[in-house]
C-alpha positions as CSV (number, residue, x, y, z in Angstrom):
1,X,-19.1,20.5,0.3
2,X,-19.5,24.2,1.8
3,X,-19.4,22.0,5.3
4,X,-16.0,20.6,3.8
5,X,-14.9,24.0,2.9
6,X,-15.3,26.1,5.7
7,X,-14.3,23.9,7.9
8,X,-10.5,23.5,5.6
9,X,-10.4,27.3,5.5
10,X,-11.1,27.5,9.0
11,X,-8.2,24.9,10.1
12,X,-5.8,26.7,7.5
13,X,-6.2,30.2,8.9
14,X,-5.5,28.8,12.1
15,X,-2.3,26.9,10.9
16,X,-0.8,30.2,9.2
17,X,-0.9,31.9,12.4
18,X,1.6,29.4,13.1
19,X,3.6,29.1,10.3
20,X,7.3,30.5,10.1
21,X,6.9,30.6,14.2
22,X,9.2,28.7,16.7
23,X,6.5,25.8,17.7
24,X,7.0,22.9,19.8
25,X,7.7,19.7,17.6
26,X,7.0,16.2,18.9
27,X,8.1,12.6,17.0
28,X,5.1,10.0,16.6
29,X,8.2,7.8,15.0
30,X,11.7,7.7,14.0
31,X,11.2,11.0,11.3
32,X,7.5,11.5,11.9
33,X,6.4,14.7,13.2
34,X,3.3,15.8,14.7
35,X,2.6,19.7,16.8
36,X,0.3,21.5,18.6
37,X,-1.0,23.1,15.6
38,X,-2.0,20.1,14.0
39,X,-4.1,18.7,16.8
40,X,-5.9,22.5,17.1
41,X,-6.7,22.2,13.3
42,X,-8.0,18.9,13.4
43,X,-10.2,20.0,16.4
44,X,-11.2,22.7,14.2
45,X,-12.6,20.4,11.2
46,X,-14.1,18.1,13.7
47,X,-15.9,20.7,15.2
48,X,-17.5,22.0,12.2
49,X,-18.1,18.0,10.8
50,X,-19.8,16.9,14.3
51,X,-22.0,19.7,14.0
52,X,-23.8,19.4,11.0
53,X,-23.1,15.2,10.3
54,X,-23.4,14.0,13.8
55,X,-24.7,10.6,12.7
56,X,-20.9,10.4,10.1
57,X,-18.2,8.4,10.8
58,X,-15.1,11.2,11.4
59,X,-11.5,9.5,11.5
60,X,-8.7,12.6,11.6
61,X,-5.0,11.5,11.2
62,X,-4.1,12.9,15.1
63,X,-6.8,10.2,16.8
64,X,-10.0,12.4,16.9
65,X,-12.7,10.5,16.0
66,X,-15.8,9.6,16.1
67,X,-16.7,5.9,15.3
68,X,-20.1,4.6,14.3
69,X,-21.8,1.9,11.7
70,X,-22.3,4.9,9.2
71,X,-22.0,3.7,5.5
72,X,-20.3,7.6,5.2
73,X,-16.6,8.5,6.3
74,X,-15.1,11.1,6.6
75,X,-10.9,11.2,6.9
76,X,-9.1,14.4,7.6
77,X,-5.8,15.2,7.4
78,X,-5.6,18.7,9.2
79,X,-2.0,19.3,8.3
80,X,-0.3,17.3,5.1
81,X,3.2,18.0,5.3
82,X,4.2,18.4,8.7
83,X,7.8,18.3,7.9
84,X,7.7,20.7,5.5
85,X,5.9,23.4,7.7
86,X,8.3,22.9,11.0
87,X,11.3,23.4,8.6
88,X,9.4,26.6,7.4
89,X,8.6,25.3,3.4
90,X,5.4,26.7,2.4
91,X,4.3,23.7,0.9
92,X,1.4,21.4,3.6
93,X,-2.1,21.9,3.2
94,X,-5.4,20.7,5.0
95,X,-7.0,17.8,3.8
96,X,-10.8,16.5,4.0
97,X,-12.5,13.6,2.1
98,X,-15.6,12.0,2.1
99,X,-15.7,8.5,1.6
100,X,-19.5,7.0,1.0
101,X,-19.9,3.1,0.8
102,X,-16.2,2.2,0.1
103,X,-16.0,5.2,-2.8
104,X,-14.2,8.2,-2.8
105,X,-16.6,10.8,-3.2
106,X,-15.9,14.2,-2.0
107,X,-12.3,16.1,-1.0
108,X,-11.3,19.3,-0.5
109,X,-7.5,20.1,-0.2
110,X,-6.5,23.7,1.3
111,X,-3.0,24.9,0.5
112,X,-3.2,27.8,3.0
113,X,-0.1,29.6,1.9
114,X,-1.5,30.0,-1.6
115,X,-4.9,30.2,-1.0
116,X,-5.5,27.9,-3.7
117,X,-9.0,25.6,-2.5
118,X,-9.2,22.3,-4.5
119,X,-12.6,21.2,-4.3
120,X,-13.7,17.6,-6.2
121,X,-17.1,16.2,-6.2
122,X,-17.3,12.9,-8.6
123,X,-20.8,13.6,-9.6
124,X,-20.4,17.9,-10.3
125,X,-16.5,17.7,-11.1
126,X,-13.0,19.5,-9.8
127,X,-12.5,23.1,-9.0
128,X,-9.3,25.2,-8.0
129,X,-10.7,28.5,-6.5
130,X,-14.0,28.2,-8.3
131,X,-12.1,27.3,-11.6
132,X,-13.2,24.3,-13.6
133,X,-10.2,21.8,-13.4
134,X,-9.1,19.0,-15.5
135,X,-6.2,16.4,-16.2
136,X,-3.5,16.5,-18.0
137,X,-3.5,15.4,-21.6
138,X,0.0,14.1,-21.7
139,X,0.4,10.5,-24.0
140,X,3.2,9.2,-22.8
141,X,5.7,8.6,-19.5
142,X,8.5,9.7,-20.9
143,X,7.2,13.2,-21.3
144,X,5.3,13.4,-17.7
145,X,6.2,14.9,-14.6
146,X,5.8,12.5,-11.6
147,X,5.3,12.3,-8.0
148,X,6.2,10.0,-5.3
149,X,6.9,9.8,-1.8
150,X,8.5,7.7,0.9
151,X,7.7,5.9,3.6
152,X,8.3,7.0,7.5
153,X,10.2,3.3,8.1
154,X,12.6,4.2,5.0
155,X,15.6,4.2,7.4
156,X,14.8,0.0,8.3
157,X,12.7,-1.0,5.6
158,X,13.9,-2.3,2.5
159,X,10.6,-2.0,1.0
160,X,11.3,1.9,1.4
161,X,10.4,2.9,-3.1
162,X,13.8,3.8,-3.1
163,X,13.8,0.9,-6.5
164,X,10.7,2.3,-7.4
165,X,11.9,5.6,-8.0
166,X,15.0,4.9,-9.0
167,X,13.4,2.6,-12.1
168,X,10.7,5.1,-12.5
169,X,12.8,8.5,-12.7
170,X,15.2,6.6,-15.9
171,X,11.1,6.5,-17.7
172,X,9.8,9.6,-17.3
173,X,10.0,13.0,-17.8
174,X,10.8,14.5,-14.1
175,X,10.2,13.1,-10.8
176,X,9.6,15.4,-7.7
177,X,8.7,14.3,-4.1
178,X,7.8,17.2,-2.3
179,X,6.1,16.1,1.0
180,X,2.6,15.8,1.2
181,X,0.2,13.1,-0.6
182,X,-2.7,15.5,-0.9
183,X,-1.5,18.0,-2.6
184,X,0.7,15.9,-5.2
185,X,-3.0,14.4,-5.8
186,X,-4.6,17.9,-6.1
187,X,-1.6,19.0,-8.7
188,X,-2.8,15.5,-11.0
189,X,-6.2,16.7,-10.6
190,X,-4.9,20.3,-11.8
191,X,-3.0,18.8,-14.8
192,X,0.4,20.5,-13.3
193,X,1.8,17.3,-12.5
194,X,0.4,13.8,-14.7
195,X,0.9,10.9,-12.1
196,X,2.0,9.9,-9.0
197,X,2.5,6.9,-7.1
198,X,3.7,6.0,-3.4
199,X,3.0,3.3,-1.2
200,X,2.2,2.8,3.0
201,X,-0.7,5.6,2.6
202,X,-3.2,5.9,5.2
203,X,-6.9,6.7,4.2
204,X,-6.5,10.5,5.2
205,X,-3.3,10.8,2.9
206,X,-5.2,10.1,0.6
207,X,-9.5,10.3,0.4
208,X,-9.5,14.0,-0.5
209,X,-7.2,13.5,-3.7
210,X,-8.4,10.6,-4.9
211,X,-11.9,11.9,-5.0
212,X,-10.1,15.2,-6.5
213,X,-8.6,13.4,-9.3
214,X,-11.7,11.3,-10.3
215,X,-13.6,14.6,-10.6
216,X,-11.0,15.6,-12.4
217,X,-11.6,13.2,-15.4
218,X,-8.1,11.2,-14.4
219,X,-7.7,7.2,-13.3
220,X,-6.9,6.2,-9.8
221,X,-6.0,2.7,-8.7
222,X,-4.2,0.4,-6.2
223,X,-0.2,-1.1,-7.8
224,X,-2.2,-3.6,-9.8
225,X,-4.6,-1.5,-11.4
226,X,-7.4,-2.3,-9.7
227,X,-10.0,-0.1,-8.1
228,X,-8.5,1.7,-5.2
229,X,-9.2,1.1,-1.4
230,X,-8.3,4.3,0.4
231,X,-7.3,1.9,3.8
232,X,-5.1,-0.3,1.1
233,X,-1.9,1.7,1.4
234,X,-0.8,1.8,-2.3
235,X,-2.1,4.4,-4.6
236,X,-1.7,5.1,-8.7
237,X,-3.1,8.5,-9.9
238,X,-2.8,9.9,-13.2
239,X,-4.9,11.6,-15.9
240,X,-5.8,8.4,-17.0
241,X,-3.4,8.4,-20.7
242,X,-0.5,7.0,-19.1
243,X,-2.1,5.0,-16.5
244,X,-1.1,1.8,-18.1
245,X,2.7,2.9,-18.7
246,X,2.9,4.0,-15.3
247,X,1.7,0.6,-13.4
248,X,3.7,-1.0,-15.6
249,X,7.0,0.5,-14.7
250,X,6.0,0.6,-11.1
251,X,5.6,-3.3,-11.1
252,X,9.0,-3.7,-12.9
253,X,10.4,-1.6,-10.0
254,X,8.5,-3.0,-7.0
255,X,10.8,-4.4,-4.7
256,X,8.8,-7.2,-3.6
């Protein structure tokens, strides 16, 4: 964990120098950004990870890695919400998670602008700046604020959540999208928002919150309900209450 820390803290210093600067943006797809600044931060964590777990599997969203038969993973997503920080949206954070034997154990999200440091562990709990945090304890969809996203092939895709959402937003209490997985899990850990789904995930999107909101006391699961892989793709987190509700409205609006 203080591994995990400084090496988020470290890689979110780094991207505020940036932030609000003109920097060179580059396209990885059709609306898919990537920068220097999130290849330096990743660098960053990877530096401080090699050094003290050199026998871990590392995987970091920009292609550093380091690939071995360990049974522990870690995934790092040194800058969640790309978009968001070229267009100058303070709203991206720096994501870590540890994944040991298949489960999510150990995330730290860093939301630089705010200094807030999420911190879950599923065996001592979730913390926001040292602060003991803990689901929501809302009953019922219809009074919850949910997250979603979309996918980067939204433009050809039919399967895009578009239906999803649209079903979804008629059930609940308020949706919001606001452009990076990590942190909408971190905020369901926090009890600001109560759920959130989205679907085409990879395992850095998401291995830091879903260890988050575990900690946190909430439920996270794949579309069917089932115990979530973080390399599956699809991803249901909420404080647990309206879990059911929520997977079954998703299903009703799944385009496939």
């Amino acid at each position: 964990m203080e591994v995990a820390v400084a090496a988020a803290r470290a890689a979110g210093h780094f991207i505020m120098e940036y932030w609000n600067r003109e920097i060179e943006i580059e396209y990885k797809g059709e609306v898919d950004l990537v920068s220097h600044v999130d290849r330096g931060a990743e660098e960053l964590i990877l530096g401080h990870l090699r050094a003290s777990f050199p026998d871990d599997c590392i995987i970091g969203e920009e292609g550093g890695e380091i690939v071995n038969e360990s049974s522990r993973i870690w995934f790092v997503d040194p800058l969640d919400g790309t978009t968001n920080f070229a267009h100058g949206v303070p709203h991206f954070c720096v994501s870590i998670g540890l994944v040991i034997a298949g489960e999510a154990s150990l995330g730290v999200v860093y939301e630089p602008t705010r200094d807030f440091l999420f911190v879950g562990d599923i065996d001592y709990g979730a913390s926001l700046n040292g602060r003991p945090l803990h689901v929501s304890k809302t009953e019922t969809l219809d009074r919850s604020l949910i997250a979603t996203g979309f996918p980067y092939d939204r433009r050809t895709n039919p399967d895009n959540n578009m239906d999803r959402a649209g079903h979804i937003i008629r059930h609940c209490q308020g949706l919001r999208r606001a452009g990076a997985a990590a942190l909408d899990l971190a905020y369901v850990s926090a009890g600001w928002l109560d759920g959130y789904w989205e679907d085409k995930l990879h395992p850095w999107d998401v291995a830091a919150g879903v260890a988050l909101v575990s900690a946190a006391g909430g439920r996270v699961s794949d579309f069917h309900g089932q115990a979530i892989n973080v390399s599956d793709g699809r991803c249901v987190a909420t404080n647990g209450l309206i879990h059911p509700e929520l997977l079954t409205h998703v299903q009703a609006g799944s385009h496939h």
